[in-house]
C-alpha positions as a Markdown table, in Angstrom:
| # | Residue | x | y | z |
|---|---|---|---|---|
| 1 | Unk | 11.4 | -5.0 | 4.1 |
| 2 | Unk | 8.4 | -2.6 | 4.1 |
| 3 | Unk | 6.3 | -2.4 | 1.0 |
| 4 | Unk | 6.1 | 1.3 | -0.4 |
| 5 | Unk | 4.1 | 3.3 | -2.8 |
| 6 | Unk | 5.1 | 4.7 | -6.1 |
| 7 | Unk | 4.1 | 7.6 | -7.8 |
| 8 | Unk | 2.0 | 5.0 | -10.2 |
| 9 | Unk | -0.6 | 4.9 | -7.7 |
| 10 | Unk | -4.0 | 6.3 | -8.4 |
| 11 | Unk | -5.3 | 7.1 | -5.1 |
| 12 | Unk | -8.6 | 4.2 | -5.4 |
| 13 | Unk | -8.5 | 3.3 | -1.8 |
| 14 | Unk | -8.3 | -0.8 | -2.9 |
| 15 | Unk | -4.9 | -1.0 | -0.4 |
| 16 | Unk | -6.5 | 0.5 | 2.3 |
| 17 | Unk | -9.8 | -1.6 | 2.5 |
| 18 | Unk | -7.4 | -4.6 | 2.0 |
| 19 | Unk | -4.6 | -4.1 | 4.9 |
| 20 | Unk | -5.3 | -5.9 | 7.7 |
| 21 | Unk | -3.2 | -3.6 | 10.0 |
| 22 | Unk | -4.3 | -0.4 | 8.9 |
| 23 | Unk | -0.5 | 1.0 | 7.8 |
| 24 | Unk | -2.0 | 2.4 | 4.7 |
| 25 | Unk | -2.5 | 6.0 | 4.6 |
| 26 | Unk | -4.3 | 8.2 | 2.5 |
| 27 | Unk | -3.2 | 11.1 | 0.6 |
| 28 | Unk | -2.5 | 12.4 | -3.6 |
| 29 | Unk | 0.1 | 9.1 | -3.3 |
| 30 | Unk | -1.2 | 7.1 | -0.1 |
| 31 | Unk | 1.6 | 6.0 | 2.2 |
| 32 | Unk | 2.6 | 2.6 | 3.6 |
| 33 | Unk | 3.7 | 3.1 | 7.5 |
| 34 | Unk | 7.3 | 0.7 | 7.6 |
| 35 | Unk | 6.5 | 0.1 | 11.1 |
| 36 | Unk | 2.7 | -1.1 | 11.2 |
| 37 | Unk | 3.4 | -2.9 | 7.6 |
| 38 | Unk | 4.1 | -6.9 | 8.2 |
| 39 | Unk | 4.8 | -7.7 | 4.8 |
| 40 | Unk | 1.9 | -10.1 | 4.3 |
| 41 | Unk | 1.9 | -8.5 | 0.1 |
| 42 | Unk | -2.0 | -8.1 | 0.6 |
| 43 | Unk | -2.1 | -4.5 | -0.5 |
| 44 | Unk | -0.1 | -5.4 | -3.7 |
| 45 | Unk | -1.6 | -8.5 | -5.2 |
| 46 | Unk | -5.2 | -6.0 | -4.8 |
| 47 | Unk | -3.6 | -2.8 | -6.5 |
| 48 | Unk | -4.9 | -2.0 | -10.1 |
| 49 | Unk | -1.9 | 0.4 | -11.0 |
| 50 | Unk | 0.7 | -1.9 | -10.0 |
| 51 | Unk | 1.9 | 0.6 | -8.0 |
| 52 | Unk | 2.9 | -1.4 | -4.7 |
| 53 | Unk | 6.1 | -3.2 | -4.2 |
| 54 | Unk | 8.5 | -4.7 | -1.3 |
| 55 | Unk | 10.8 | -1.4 | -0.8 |
């Protein structure tokens, strides 16, 4: 399964610079695409807020 975003997340950009297939999306919440996302946990072991988790 996908990881998601919560609302916990501050918008620092860490995920993005950290996903190695570019799902990540910015925005006020960014956005992990379920498609492009391969579950490798990357983006959640590097988030600050905790924010990231397998949906």
């Amino acid at each position: 399964m996908a990881y998601v975003i919560s609302e916990d997340c501050i918008a620092c950009g860490t995920c993005i610079d950290e996903c190695p297939m570019g799902a990540i999306s910015e925005g006020d919440i960014y956005v992990i695409d379920a498609d492009a996302c391969t579950e490798c946990g990357t983006c959640a072991d590097v988030c600050p807020s905790g924010a990231i988790s397998q949906g």
